[in-house]
N, C-alpha and C positions, 0 to 999 in steps of 0.2 A: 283507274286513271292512268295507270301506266301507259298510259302512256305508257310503259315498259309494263306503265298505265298506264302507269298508270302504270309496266310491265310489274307479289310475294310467293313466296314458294306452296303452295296448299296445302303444305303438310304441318304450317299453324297459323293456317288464316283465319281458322273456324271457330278459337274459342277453345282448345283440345283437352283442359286439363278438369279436371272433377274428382269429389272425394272418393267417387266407384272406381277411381282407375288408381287410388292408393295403394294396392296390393302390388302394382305392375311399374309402378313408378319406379325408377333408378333401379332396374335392376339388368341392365345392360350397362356396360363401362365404357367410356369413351376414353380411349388413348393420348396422351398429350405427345408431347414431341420425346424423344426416346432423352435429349438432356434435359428433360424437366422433370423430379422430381416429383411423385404422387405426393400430394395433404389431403389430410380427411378432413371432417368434419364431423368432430365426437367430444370430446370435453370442453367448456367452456361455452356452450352455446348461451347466447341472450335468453332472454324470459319466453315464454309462450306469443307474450300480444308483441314484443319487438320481432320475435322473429318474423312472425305473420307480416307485421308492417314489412320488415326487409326484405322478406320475398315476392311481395306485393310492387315494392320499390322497384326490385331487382327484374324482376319479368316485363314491367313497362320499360325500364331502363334494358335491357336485354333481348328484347324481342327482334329488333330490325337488324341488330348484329348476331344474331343465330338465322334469324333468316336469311341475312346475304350469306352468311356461310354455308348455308342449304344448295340456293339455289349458285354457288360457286362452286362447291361440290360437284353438282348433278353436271354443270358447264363446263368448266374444267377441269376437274381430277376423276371423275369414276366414266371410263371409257365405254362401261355397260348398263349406262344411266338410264339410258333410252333417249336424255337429253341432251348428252353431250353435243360440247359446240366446236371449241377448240383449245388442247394445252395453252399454256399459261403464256404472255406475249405474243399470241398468233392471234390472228385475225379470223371469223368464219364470214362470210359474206353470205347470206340470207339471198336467196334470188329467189321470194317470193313473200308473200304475205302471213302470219299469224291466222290460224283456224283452230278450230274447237280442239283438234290434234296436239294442242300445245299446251299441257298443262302445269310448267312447273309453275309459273310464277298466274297471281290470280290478274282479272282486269286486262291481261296485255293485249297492246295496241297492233289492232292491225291494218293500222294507214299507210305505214311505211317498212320498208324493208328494212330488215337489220343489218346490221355487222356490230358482232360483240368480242368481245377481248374480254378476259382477266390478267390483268398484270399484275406478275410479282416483280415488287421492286427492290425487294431486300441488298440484293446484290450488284445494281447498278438503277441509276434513272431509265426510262424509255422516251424515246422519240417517236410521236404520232405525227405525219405526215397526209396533208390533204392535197387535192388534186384543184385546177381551177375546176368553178361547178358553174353552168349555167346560170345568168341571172333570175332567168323565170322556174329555176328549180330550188327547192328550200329545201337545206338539210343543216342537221346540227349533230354535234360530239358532244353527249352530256358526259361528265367527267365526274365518277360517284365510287368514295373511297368505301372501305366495309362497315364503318360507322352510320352509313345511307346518308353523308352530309356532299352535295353538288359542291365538288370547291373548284370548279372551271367548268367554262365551253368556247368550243370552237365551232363556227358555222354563221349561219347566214346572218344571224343578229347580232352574236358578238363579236365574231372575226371577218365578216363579209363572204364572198362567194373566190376569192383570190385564194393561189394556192401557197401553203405555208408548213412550218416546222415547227412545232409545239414538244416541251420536254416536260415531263412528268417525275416526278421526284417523291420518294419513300420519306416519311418521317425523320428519318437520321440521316440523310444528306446533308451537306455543307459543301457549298460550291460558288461560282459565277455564271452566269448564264453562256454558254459558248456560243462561239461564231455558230453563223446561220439560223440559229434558233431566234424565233418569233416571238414566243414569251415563257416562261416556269409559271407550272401548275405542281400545288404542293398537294399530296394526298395525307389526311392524316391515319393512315394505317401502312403496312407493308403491300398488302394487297386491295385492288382497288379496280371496280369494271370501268370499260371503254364501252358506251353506247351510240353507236352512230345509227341514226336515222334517216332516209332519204328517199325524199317524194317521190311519190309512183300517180302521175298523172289518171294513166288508166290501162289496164293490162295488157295493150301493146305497147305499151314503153318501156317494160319490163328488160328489155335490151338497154336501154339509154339508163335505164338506174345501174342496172351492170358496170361501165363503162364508168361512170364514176365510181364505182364501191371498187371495181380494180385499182383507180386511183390511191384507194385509202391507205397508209402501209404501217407497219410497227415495228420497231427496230432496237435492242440495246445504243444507250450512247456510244457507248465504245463501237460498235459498227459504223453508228453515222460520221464517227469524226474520224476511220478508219486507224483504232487503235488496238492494243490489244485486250482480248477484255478483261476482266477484275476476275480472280475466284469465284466461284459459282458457291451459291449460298448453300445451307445443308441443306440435306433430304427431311421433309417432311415426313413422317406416317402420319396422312391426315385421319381421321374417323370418320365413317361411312356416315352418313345422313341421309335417313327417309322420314317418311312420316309417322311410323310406330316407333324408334330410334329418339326422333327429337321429343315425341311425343311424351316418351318414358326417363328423358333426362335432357332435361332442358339445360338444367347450371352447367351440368359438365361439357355442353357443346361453347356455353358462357363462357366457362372455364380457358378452352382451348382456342376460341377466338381470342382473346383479350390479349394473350401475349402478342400479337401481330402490332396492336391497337396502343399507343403510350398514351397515356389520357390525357386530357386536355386539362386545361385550372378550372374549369366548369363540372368536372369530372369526380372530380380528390376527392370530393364527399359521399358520394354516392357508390365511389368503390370503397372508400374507407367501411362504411357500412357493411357491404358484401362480404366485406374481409374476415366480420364477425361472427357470419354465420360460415365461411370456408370456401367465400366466394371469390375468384379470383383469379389473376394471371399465374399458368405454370402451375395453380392448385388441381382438385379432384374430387366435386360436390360428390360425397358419399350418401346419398339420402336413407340408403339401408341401415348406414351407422347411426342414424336418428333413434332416438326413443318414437315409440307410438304418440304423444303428444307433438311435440316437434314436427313428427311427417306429417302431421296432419294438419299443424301450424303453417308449414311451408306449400300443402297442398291448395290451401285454405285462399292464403296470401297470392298465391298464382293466378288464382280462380278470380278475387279480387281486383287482379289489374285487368286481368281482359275485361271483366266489366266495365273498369273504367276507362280502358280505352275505346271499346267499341261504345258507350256514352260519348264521348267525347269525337269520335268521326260523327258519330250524331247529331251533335250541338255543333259541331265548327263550322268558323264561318258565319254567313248569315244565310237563312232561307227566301231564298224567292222562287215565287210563283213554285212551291215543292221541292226545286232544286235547294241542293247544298252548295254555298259558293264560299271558297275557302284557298286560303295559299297554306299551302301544305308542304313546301318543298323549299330547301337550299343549303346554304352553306354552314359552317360551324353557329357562326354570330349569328345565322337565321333563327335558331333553334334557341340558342343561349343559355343550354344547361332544363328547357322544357321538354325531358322526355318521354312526355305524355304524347305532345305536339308531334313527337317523332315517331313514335310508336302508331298512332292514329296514323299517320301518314303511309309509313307500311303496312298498315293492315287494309288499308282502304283501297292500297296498290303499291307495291314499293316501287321505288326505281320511277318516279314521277319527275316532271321538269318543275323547275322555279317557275313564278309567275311571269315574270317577264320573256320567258321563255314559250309556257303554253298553261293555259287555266282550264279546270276543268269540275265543271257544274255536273255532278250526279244527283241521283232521283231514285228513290222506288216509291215516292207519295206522290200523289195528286194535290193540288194547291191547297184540299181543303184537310189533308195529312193523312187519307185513304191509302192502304198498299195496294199497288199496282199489281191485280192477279191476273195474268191473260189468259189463264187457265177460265177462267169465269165471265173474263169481260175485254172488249175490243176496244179501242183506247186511238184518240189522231192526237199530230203536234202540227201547230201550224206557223210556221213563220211567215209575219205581215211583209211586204213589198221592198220597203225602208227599214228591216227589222233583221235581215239576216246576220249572223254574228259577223263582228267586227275584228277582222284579223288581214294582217302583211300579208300572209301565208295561206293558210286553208283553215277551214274548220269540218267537222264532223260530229255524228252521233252513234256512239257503237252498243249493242245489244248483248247483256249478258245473263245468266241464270243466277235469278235472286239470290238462291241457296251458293251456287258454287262460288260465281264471280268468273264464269271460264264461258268462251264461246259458244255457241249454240250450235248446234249439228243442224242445220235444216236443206228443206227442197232446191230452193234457191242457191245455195254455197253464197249467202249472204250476211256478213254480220257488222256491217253499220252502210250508212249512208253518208257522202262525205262531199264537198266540192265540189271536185275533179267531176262528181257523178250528176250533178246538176244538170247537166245538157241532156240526161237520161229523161229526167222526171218531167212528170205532168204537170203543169201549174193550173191552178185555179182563175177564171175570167180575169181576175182584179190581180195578177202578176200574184199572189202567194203561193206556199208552197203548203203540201198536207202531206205528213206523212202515217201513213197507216200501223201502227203498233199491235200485232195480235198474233195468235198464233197459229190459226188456221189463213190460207191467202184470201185477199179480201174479191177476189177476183182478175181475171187475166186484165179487164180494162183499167184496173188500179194496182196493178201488180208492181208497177216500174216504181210505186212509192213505197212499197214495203217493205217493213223493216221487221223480218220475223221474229216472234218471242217464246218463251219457252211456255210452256205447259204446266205453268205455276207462276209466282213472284219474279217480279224481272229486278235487274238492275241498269241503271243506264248512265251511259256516262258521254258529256259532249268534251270533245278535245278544240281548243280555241290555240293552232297556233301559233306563234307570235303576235300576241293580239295590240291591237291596236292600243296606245298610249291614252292615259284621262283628257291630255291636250287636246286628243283627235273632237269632231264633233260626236260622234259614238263608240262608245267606247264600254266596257265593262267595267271600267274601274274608274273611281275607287267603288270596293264590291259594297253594293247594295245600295250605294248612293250615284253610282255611274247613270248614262247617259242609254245604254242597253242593257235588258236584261234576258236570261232565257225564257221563253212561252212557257205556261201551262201545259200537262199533258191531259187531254179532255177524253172524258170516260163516254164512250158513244152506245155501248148496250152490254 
């Protein structure tokens, strides 16, 4: 669904932790900031079954802020990432689309081009600046702090297409809003990504999304009010993150995000708990220093939340016609201390839009709760006449590999079917539309509808965005009692 999913980092999307990998657990150290202070965790630990619950607690409540800290890492601080995008308040402007090539984060969207930023705000606000943008162009600034909660956007639905100055603010600010600035967006961490999104008609336009994404710009306040600027915060030593790294110490990347992160009053309890077993801001999960019961308590307990999160992307929402329809995404008060709900949401794609922003219906069943294997079987989706999804903006259906969640390598350099692509496709006598799901081509005369798949389990996911309101006469929402719903995907041999 990233949309970003939809755009999570893969190196714990999968589920990663099990009692076989108890030998290898914590035994790599994660660094905190050089004035913090190592704590262990050795005397005083909870009982066997609390500890299990608290790390059970701790990994659903911990999982979307170790992975934004992953996939901020790989973006901006390790320059030999493979992923790097750009240091920390600079902008990278994307001048093309998302391909199988891109793997840190799972699900990502590749409808529109990116420009991403990681802002650190420790040391002053930022000023994001937009360009005016064509009316028949849709673009949006999700605004998504390290806690994965949306606590702002700029763009075509919530700001318009008119050009403006938006100030972005660290937790520990205290201020007034200054001249020229359009509105304060509060982030509740120190650090916090800038996701700009913007429509690519069809790949000669590729020029004209340019031409705005130079518009975009990012700036300290003190530059935009031309003052001089503040102290520059301290040096980080942040700790490298990959996939065997998070993999083998999960708390202590906890650990080392959290001091960014002041907790919310939704929060107090659930780090209080942490605290017991040595979990914590400025501390240092020693899992080695565990007795063998305990590690295997806390391995146990791990193992336990991804169960229940990946149950729970399962259940959400409600099912139609095999789709998952589910809001999954937004701000602090969205969540409200559910971080199950949260958890679920980065795993199924972090970096997703609020609903009102963009909805998105995934699948790997058939209506009748069959997995979708196009390794074995050939599969159409048909949208009726009156029936195509209902959105301001665009919609689409993107193609991923059941196992990974990552783009598909194929013949075609094709991985979703979207809008923009309509004047492409064949329609059926009766105005519908069929698109072809499989993974060998279905043929050159049906070729302009296919949507190739991988050679096993698919995942699929449609991106609806800015859809249309309940008021409308068709509409998606309210989900599952709405006025449209998504088709069936029909198993054809």
């Amino acid at each position: 669904m990233h949309n970003f999913c939809t755009n999570a980092p893969k190196l714990v999307m999968a589920g990663v932790f099990s009692l076989a990998m108890l030998s290898a657990y914590g035994k790599t150290p994660v660094q905190t900031t050089a004035s913090a202070p190592a704590e262990t965790a050795t005397a005083g630990m909870p009982s066997i079954s609390e500890t299990r619950d608290i790390a059970e607690q701790g990994y659903i409540y911990g999982l979307p802020i170790v992975m934004t800290y992953a996939a901020m890492y790989e973006y901006a601080v390790d320059r030999d990432s493979g992923q790097f995008k750009a240091p920390f308040n600079h902008i990278l402007n994307e001048h093309r689309v998302f391909t199988y090539k891109d793997t840190t984060l799972v699900t990502p969207n590749s409808d529109t081009p990116y420009s991403l930023s990681f802002l650190d705000l420790r040391a002053e606000p930022v000023v994001i600046s937009v360009p005016a943008v064509e009316k028949s162009r849709y673009y949006s600034v999700m605004l998504t702090d390290n806690n994965t909660f949306n606590y702002g956007y700029i763009g075509s639905r919530a700001t318009g297409n008119a050009p403006g100055n938006y100030l972005v603010v660290g937790p520990n600010w205290k201020g007034e809003k200054p001249a020229g600035i359009d509105k304060v967006f509060h982030s509740s961490t120190d650090f916090s990504l800038v996701a700009f999104r913007t429509q690519l008609f069809k790949a000669a336009d590729m020029p004209n999304v340019i031409k705005v994404q130079s518009g975009y710009k990012i700036q300290p306040l003190s530059a935009f009010l031309h003052q001089p600027a503040p102290p520059a915060a301290p040096a980080i030593d942040f700790p490298k993150a990959n996939s065997e790294l998070v993999k083998i110490n999960f708390f202590a990347y906890l650990d080392f995000a959290l001091q960014f992160a002041p907790p919310g009053p939704e929060e107090i309890a659930i780090r209080a708990q942490l605290a017991r077993i040595g979990i914590g801001a400025g501390k240092h999960f020693d899992f080695n220093s565990l007795d063998p019961a305990h590690k295997r308590a806390v391995a146990e307990g791990m193992q336990a939340g991804q169960k229940k999160i990946m149950a729970r992307i399962n259940d959400a929402g409600v099912s139609i016609n095999g789709w998952r329809v589910a809001s999954w995404f937004g701000e602090r008060a969205f969540y409200h201390g559910d971080w199950l709900l949260r958890a679920a949401a980065a795993q199924a794609g972090i970096y997703g839009n609020d609903a009102a922003e963009a909805m998105y219906p995934m699948t790997r069943w058939l209506p009748n709760g069959d997995i979708i294997d196009t390794s074995k079987h050939d599969y159409t989706l048909t949208f009726l006449p009156d029936q195509k999804p209902p959105v301001n903006a665009f919609a689409s259906l993107t193609m991923y590999d059941g196992k990974t969640q990552l783009l598909i390598k194929n013949p075609i350099n094709r991985y979703l079917i979207n809008s923009p692509m309509l004047d492409q496709m064949k329609l059926n006598k009766d105005g519908s539309l069929t698109l072809y799901i499989q993974h060998a081509s279905p043929g050159k005369a049906k070729e302009s509808n296919w949507l190739p798949a991988p050679d096993g389990p698919v995942y699929l996911v449609m991106r609806l965005y800015w859809p249309k309101p309940a008021t409308d006469a068709l509409s998606i929402f309210p989900l599952g009692k709405g006025t449209w719903n998504p088709p069936g995907i029909v198993l054809v041999k």
